[in-house]
C-alpha positions in Angstrom: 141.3 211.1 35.3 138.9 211.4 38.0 136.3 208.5 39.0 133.1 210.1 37.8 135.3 210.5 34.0 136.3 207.0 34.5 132.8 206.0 35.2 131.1 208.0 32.5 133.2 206.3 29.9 132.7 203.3 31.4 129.0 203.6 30.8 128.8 204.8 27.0 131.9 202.7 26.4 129.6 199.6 25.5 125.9 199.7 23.5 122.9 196.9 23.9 124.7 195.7 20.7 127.6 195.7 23.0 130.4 197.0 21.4 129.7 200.1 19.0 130.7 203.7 19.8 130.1 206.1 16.5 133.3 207.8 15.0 132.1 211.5 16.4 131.6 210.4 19.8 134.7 212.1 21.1 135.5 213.3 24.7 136.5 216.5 25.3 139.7 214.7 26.6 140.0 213.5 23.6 139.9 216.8 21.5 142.6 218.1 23.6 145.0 214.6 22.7 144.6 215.5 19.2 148.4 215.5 17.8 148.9 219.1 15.8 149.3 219.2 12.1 152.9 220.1 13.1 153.6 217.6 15.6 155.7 214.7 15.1 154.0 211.6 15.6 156.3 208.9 18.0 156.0 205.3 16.6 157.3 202.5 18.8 157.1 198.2 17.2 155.7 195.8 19.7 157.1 192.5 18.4 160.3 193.1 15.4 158.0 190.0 13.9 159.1 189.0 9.5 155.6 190.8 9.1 157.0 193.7 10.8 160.1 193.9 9.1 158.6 192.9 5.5 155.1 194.5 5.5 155.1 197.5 8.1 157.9 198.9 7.1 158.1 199.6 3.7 154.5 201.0 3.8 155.1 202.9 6.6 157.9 204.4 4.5 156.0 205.3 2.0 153.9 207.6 4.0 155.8 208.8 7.6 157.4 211.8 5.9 154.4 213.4 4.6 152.4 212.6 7.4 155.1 213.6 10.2 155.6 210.3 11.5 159.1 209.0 13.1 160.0 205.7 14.2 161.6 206.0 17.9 161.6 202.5 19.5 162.0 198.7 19.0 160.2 196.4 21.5 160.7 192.7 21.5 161.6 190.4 24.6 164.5 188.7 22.6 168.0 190.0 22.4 168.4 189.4 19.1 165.6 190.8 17.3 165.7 193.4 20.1 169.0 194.3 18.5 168.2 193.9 14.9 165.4 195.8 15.0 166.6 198.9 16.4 169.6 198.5 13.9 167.3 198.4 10.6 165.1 201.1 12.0 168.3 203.4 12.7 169.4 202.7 9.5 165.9 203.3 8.2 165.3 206.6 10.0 169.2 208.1 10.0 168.4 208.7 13.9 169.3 206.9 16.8 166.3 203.9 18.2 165.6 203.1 21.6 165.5 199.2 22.2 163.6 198.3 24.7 163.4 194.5 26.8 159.9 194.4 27.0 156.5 196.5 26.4 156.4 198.0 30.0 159.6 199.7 29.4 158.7 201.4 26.2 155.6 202.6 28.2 156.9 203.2 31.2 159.5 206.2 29.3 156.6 207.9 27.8 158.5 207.3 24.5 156.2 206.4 21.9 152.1 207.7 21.1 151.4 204.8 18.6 152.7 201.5 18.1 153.0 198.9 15.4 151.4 195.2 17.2 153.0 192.3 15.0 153.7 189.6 17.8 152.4 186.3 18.0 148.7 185.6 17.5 147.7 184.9 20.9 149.6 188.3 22.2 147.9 190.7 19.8 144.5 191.3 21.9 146.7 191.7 24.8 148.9 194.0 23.4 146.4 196.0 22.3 144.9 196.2 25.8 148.7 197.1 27.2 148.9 200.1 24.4 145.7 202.1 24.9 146.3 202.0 28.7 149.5 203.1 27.9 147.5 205.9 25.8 148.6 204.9 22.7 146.9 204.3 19.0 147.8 201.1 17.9 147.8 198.9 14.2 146.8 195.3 15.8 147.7 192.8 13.5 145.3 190.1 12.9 144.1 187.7 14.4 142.7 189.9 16.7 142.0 187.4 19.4 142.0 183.6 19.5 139.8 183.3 22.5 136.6 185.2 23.2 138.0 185.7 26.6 141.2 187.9 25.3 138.9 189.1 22.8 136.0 190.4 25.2 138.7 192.0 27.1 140.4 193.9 24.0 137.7 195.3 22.6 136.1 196.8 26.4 139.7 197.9 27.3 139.6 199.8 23.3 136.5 201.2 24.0 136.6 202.4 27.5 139.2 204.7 25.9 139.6 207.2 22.6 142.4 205.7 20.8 143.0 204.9 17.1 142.9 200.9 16.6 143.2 200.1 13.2 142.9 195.7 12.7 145.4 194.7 10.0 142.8 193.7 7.7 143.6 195.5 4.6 141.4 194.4 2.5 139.3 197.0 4.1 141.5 199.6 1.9 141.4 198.2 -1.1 139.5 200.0 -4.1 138.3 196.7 -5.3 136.8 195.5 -2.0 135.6 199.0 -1.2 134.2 198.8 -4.7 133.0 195.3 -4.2 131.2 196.2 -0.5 129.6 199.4 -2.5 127.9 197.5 -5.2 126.6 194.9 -2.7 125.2 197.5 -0.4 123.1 198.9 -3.2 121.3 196.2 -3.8 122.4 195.5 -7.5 123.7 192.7 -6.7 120.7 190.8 -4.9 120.9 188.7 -1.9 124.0 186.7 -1.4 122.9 183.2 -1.6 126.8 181.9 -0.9 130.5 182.4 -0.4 133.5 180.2 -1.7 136.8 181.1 0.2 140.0 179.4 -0.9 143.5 179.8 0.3 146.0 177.4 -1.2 149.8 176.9 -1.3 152.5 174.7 -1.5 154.8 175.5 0.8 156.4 173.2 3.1 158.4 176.1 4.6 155.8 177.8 5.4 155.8 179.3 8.9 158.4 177.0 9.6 161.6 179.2 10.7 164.8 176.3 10.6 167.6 179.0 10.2 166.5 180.6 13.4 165.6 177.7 15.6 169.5 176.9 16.8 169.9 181.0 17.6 167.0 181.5 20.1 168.4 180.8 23.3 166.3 180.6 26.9 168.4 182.7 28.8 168.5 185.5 25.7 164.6 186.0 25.7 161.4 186.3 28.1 159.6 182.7 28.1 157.3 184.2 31.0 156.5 186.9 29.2 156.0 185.1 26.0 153.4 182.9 27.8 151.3 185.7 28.7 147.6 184.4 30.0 148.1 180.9 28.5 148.8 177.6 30.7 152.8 177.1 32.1 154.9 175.2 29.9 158.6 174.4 29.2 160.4 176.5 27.1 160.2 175.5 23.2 162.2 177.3 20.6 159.6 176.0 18.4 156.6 177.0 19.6 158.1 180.3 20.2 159.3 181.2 16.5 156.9 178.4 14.8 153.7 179.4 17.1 151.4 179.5 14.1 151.8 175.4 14.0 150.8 175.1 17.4 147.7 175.8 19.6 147.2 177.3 21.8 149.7 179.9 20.6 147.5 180.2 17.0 144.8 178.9 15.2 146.8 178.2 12.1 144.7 178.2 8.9 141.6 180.2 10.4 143.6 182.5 12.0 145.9 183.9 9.4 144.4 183.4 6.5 140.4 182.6 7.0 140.3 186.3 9.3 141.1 187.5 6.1 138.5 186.6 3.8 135.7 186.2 6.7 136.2 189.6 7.3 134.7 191.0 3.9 131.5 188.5 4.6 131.0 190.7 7.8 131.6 193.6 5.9 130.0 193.4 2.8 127.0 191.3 4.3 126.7 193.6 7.6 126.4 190.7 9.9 128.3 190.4 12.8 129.1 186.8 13.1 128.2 183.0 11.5 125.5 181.6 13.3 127.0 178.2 13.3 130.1 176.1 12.0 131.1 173.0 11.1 135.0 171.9 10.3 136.9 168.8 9.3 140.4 168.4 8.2 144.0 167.1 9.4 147.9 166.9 9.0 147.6 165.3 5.8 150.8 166.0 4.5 153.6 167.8 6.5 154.5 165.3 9.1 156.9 168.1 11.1 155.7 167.6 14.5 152.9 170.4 14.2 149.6 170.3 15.8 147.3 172.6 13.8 146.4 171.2 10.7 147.5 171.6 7.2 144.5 171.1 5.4 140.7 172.0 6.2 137.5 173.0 4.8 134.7 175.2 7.1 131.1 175.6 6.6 129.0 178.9 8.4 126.0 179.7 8.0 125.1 183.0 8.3 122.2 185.0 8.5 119.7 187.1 11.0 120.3 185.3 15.0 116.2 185.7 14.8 115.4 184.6 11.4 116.9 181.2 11.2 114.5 180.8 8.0 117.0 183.3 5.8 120.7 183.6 5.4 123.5 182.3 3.2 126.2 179.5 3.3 129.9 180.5 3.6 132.7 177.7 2.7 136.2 178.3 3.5 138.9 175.7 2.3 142.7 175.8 2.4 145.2 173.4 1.9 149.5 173.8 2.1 150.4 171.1 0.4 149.2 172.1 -3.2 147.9 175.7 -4.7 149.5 178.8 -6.1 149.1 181.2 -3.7 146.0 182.9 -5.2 143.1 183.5 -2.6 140.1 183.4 -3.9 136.8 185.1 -3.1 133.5 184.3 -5.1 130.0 185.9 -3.7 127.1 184.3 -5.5 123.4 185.9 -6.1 120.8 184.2 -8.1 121.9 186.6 -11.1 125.4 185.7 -11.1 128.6 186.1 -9.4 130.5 189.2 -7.9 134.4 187.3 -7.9 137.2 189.2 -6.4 140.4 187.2 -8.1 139.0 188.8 -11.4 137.8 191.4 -9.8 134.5 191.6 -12.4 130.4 190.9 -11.9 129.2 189.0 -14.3 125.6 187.1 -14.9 127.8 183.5 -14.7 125.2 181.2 -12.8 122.4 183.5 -12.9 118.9 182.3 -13.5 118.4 182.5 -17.2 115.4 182.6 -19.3 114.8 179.0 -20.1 114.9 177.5 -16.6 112.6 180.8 -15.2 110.2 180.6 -18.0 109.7 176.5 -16.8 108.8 178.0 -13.4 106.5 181.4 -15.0 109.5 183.3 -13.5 111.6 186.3 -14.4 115.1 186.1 -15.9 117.6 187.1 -13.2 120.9 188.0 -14.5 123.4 190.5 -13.7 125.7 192.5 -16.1 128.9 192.6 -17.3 131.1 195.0 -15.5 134.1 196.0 -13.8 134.5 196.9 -9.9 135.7 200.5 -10.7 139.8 201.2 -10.0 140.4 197.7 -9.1 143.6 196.2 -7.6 144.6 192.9 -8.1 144.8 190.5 -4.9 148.2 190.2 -4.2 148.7 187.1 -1.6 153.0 187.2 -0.9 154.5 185.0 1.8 153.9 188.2 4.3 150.0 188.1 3.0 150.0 192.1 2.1 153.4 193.6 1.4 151.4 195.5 -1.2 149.3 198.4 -2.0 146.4 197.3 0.2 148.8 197.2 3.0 150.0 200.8 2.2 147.2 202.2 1.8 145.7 200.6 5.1 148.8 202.1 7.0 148.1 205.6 5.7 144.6 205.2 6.8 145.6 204.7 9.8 148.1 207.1 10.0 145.5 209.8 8.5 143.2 208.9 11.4 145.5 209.4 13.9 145.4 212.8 12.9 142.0 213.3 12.2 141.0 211.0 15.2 138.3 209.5 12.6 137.3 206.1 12.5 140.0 203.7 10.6 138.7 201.6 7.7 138.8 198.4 10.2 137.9 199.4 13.7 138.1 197.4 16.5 134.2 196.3 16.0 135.8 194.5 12.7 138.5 192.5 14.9 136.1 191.7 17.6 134.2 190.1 14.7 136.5 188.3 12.5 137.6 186.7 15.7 133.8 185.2 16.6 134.8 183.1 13.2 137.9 182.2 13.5 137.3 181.1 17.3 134.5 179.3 16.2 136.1 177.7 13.7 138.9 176.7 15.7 136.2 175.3 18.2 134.7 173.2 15.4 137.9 172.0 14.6 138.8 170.8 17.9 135.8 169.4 18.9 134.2 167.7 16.3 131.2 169.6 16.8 128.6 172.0 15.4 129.7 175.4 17.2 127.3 178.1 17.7 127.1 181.3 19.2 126.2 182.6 22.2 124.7 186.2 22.0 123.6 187.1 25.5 126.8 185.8 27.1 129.2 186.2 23.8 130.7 183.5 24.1 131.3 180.5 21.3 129.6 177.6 22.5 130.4 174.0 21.6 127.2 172.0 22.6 125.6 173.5 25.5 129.5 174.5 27.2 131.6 177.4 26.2 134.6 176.5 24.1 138.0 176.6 26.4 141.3 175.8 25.3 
């Protein structure tokens, strides 16, 4: 690519909003990288991860043959899954699997255009970076990011280029959510004067891995290379197949499960980011050795950066020591609730005649209905081994294609992670976190949050 090509992308890369491109804005580069309707597309796995293995690949299954899709390589910097990876996708496939040591290698042979990202949380942004300068489309598992400095440099890396980037936030392909975001849009529904997000289990187990921990061997992976950008430390078979209990290596709660939910507040509300949040909570119960917490609830408040005088209240709770496994997701209006675990609007709460006519007011309920071809949330131990997932895979297998925008862009990642960063900064700090829009960074007091 010549310097005045690099340059010109360079410049309409990034808006004043910082971060939009529209889904026509192609290149004529990027016309000509358009994969025929009779070309097979070359997948490659960054990271054979349980989400990989238990959620990517049936879904992709459903699809690859109709689409033209093949599975060619396996990368992951230990042996083992290395190994076991290439093995299942053989087996999957009925064609031999290139396993590669590391990402560099599987870039380096010009073997794969797209790639499956399901490594650990804190790799995903850079991953992402790695795969579109590799020229690749990528599915990025969420969290996108769990600094703003990894996620800053993911999304200009993503933009300064023309590849597909779908964020695994399927809830984004979901008829009831699509449904859900339709109905809100239009006004129906009035403003949104709250949110209640809930995530409970009981699960002890949970993202604990003991029947691997005596398997993982130093000299069998890539501790280095694990590390990435975070600070040196001594290898810990823990915090390398348990990350999710241990920062700096995850969040925890906000990460993988609040990204979730905060994501269809952005989406159904159009705002970007909270304007501030609050957290408390603690190991209350599992007593393992973990750092992040086990139990926590989150208050943002969100509403226009310039209008601190409107807005709505967002509360996220989640606790792994007692629950069923059923998120919930409950948008209030002062006519009633839209509540996406029965997936139904209904006038419950609404302002009804006797306490309006005390005030000379209006009535202000909504009606009974339905969100039209609605699928139940489905919340298994791999958070999506389900329809949404499939149909958020085909999306972005379709758009590979089409070279359309995906259902969750990288705009939606870059996003999500503003919350979940900001929650993590509340958490850690004790302190009412805010965010900084000129310099984009999440601010805890008056200095930037740093791990």
């Amino acid at each position: 690519m010549s310097q005045s090509r690099r340059d010109f992308i360079r410049k309409t890369a990034i808006t004043s909003a910082g971060f939009y491109m529209g889904a026509s804005a192609f290149s004529a580069k990027s016309y000509r990288n358009i994969i025929g309707s009779n070309d097979r597309v070359r997948v490659g796995v960054v990271g054979f991860s349980d989400r990989h293995r238990s959620s990517h690949i049936p879904c992709f299954m459903n699809h690859y043959k109709e689409l033209n899709f093949d599975l060619v390589a396996v990368s992951d910097i230990w042996k083992k899954r290395r190994e076991d990876g290439a093995a299942m996708w053989k087996e999957k496939m009925q064609h031999d699997v290139v396993a590669c040591r590391n990402n560099e290698e599987m870039y380096d042979k010009k073997l794969v255009d797209a790639v499956f990202i399901s490594t650990a949380d804190f790799q995903h942004a850079l991953h992402a970076i790695e795969a579109v300068k590799a020229g690749c489309d990528a599915y990025v598992e969420k969290p996108f990011a769990e600094t703003m400095e990894d996620n800053r440099a993911a999304l200009k890396a993503i933009k300064a280029t023309d590849r597909i980037v779908q964020i695994g936030s399927q809830r984004r392909s979901g008829q009831n959510y699509i449904a859900a975001n339709e109905f809100i849009k239009s006004g129906k529904f009035g403003g949104i004067t709250m949110v209640e997000l809930t995530w409970n289990v009981n699960q002890p187990g949970r993202w604990r891995r003991p029947a691997l921990l005596g398997q993982l061997k130093e000299e069998d992976t890539d501790w280095k290379r694990f590390l990435l950008n975070r600070p040196s430390d001594s290898f810990d078979v823990r915090k390398y197949l348990e990350f999710r209990l241990f920062w700096p290596y995850s969040s925890g709660l906000p990460g993988q499960w609040m990204s979730h939910q905060i994501d269809t507040v952005h989406w159904f509300s159009g705002l970007q980011h909270p304007r501030s949040v609050v957290a408390n909570g603690g190991i209350y119960m599992w007593k393992d050795g973990r750092k992040n917490w086990d139990t926590m609830t989150a208050v943002f408040d969100y509403g226009p950066v310039n209008d601190p005088g409107t807005g709505f209240q967002v509360t996220f709770s989640s606790r792994m020591h007692n629950g069923d496994e059923h998120p919930a997701e409950i948008y209030y209006s002062n006519g009633g609730e839209l509540n996406l675990i029965t997936n139904k609007v209904s006038p419950k709460g609404g302002l009804t005649k006797k306490f309006a006519d005390e005030m000379k007011m209006e009535p202000n309920l909504l009606p009974e209905l339905s969100l039209s071809e609605a699928e139940p949330v489905i919340a298994s131990a791999n958070t999506g081994g389900d329809m949404l997932t499939s149909n958020h895979i085909r999306n972005w297998m379709e758009c590979i294609r089409s070279r359309q925008k995906p259902h969750a862009p990288v705009e939606a990642g870059y996003s999500h992670s503003i919350a979940t960063i900001m929650t993590n900064a509340a958490a850690h700090t004790g302190k009412k976190v805010w965010f900084d829009e000129k310099t984009q960074e999440v601010m805890a007091g008056d200095k930037p949050f740093k791990y």
